[in-house]
C-alpha positions as CSV (number, residue, x, y, z in Angstrom):
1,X,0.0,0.0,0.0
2,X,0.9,3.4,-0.9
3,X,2.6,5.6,1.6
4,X,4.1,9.1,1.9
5,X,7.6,9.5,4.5
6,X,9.0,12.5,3.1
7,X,12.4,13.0,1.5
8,X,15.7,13.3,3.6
9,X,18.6,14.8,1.7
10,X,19.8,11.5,1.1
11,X,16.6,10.1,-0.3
12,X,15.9,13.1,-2.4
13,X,20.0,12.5,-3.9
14,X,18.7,9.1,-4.5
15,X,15.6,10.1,-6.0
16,X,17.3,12.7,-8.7
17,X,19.8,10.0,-9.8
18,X,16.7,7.8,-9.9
19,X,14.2,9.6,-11.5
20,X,14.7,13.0,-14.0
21,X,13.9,16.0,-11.8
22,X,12.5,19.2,-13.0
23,X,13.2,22.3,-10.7
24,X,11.5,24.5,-12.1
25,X,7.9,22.8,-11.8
26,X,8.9,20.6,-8.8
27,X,8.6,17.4,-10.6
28,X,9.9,14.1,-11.5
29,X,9.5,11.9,-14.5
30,X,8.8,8.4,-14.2
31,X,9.9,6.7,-17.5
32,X,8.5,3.8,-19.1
33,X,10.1,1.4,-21.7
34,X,7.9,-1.0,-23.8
35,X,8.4,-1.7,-27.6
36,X,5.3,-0.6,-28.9
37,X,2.0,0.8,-27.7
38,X,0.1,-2.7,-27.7
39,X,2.5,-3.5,-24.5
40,X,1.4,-0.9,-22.3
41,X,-2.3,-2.5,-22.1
42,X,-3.7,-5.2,-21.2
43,X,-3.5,-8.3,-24.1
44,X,-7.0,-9.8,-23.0
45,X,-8.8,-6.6,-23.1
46,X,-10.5,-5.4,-27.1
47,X,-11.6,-1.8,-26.4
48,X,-10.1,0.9,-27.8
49,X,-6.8,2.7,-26.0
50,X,-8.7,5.0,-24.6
51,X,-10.7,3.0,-22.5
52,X,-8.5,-0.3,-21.9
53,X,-7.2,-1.0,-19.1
54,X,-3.4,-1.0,-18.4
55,X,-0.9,-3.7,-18.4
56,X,-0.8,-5.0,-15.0
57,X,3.1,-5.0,-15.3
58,X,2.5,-1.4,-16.3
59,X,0.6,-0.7,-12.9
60,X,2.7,-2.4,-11.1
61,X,5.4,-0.1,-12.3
62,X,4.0,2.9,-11.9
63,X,2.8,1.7,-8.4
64,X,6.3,1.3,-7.4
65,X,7.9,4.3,-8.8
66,X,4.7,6.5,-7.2
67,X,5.1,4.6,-3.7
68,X,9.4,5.9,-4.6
69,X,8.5,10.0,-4.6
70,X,6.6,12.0,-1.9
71,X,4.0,13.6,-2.4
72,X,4.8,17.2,-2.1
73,X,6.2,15.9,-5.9
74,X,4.2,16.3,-8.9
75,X,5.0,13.6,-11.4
76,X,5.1,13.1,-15.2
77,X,4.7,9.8,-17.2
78,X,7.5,9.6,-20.6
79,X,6.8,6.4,-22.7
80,X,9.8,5.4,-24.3
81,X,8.3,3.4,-27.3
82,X,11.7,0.9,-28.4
83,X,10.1,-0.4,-31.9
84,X,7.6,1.6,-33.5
85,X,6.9,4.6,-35.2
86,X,5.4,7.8,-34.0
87,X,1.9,7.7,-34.5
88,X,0.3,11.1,-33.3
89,X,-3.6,9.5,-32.9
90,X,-2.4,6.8,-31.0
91,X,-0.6,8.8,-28.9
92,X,-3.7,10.8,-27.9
93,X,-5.8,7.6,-27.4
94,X,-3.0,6.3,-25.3
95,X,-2.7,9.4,-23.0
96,X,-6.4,9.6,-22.6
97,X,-6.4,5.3,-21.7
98,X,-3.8,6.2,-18.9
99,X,-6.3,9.5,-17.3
100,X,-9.3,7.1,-17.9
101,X,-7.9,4.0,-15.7
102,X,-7.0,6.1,-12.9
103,X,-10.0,8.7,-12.7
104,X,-11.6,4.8,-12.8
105,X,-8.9,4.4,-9.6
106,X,-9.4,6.9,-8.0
107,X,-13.0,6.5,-7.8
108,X,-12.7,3.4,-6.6
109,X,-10.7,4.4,-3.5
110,X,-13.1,7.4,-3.1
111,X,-15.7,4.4,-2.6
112,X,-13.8,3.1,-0.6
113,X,-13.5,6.1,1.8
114,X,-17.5,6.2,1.8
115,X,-17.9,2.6,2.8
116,X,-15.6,2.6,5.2
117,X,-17.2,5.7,6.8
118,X,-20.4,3.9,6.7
119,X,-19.0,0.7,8.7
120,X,-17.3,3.0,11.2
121,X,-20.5,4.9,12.1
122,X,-22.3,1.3,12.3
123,X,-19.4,0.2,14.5
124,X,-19.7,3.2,16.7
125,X,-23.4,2.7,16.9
126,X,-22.9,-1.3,18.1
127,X,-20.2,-0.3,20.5
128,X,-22.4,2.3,22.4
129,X,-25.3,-0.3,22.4
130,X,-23.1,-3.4,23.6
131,X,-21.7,-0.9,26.3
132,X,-24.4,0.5,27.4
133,X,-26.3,-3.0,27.6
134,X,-23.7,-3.8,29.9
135,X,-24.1,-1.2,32.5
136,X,-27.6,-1.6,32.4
137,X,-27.4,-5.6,33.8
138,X,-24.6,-4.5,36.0
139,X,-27.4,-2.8,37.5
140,X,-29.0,-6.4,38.5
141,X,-27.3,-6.8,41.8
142,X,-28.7,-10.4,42.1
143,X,-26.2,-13.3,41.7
144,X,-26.7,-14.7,38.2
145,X,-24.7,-16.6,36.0
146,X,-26.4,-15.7,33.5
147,X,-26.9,-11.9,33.4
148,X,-22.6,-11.8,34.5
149,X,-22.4,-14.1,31.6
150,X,-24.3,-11.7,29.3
151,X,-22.9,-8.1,31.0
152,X,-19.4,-9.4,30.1
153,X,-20.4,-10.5,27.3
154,X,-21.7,-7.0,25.9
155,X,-18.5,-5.1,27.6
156,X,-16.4,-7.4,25.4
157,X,-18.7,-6.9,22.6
158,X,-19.1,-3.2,23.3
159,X,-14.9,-2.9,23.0
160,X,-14.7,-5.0,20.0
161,X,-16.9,-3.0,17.9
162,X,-15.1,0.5,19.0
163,X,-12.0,-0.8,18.5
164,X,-12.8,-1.9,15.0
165,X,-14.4,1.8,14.6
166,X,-10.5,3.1,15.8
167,X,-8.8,0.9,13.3
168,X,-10.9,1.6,10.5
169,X,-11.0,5.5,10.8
170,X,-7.4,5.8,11.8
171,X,-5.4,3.2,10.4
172,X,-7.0,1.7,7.8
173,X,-8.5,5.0,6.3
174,X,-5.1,6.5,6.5
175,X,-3.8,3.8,3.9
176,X,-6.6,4.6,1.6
177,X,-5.9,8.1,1.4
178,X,-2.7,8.0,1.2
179,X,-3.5,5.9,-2.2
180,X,-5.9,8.0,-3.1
181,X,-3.6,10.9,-3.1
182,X,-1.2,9.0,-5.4
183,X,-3.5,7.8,-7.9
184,X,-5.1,11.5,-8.3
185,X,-1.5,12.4,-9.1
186,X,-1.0,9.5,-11.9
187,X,-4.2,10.7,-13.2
188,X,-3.4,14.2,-13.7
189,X,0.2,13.7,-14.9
190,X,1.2,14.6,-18.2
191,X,2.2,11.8,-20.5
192,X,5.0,12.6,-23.0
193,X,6.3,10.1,-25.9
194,X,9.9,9.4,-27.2
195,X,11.4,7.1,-29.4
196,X,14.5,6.1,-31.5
197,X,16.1,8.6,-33.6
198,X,16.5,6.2,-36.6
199,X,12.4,6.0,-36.7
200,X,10.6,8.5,-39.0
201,X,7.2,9.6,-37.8
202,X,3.5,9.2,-39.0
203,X,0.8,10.3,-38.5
204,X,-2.6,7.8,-39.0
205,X,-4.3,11.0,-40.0
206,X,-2.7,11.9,-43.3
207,X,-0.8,8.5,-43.6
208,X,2.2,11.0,-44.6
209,X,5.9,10.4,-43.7
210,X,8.2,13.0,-42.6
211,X,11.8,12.3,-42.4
């Protein structure tokens, strides 16, 4: 799971040798190196680019390098394309598949934010019954095995339920905002192309060739 630690002086040194900074906009660019656009999607998946979803060696990339730089970093996505010819409506397509799979991300973890809220109220709501169930048999000052059985039995139960409440709101929900944050930044980066010099370019438009 994604998360943010900052950058020591050392980790941003390691960073810049790792990753292409820019200064002036704050930024570093992640590169990725496939031989033609077919590899950055999925194989199994017909739709056009600009819905498809992503090669899941792709996201696990991009994952990786994300989880890399802090988030006070913008980042920017350069496709290095190692066999194939510039093709400018491809490109488009391509830029607009990588936006549309993590807006689709992103809302996903959004969900996830909402449900989670949801259980936590529910837990908070089960933990003040269960607790307050038990203070009203602790109340019952006759010697039963029974109602001691079921007092503890609510405490327990009462405990349980706020403790799961804790973990989800700040713990889990911590995690999930923390990916959040990082996928809203893959979505928004700008996605640049580059490719061997001894390739001419296209254009599917025209069909021309430019040397």
């Amino acid at each position: 799971m994604f998360r943010d630690h900052g950058a020591s002086n050392r980790t941003l040194a390691y960073l810049k040798n790792a990753y292409p900074y820019d200064s002036e906009n704050n930024s570093f660019t992640i590169r990725i190196s496939v031989e033609d656009y077919f590899s950055l999607f999925n194989v199994l998946d017909p739709t056009p680019f600009s819905i498809r979803d992503l090669s899941p060696d792709v996201i696990d990339f991009l994952n990786t390098c994300s989880n890399d730089i802090p988030l006070k970093y913008a980042v920017k996505l350069e496709i290095n394309i190692g066999n194939c010819q510039k093709d400018d409506k491809l490109e488009q397509e391509i830029q607009q598949g990588f936006k549309h799979y993590f807006d689709y991300i992103v809302n996903i973890e959004q969900e996830k934010i909402r449900r989670s809220r949801s259980r936590m109220g529910k837990y908070v709501l089960m933990s003040f019954f269960f607790i307050t169930c038990s203070a009203l048999l602790s109340r019952i000052t006759a010697e039963n095995f029974m109602v001691n059985f079921l007092r503890e039995g609510c405490l327990i139960g009462g405990w349980v339920f706020l403790w799961q409440a804790f973990d989800m709101n700040f713990i889990r929900m911590d995690e999930i905002k923390d990916a959040l944050k990082q996928y809203m930044r893959l979505a928004s980066a700008k996605v640049t192309f580059s490719y061997p010099t001894t390739f001419t370019t296209t254009t599917t438009t025209t069909g021309t060739t430019t040397g």
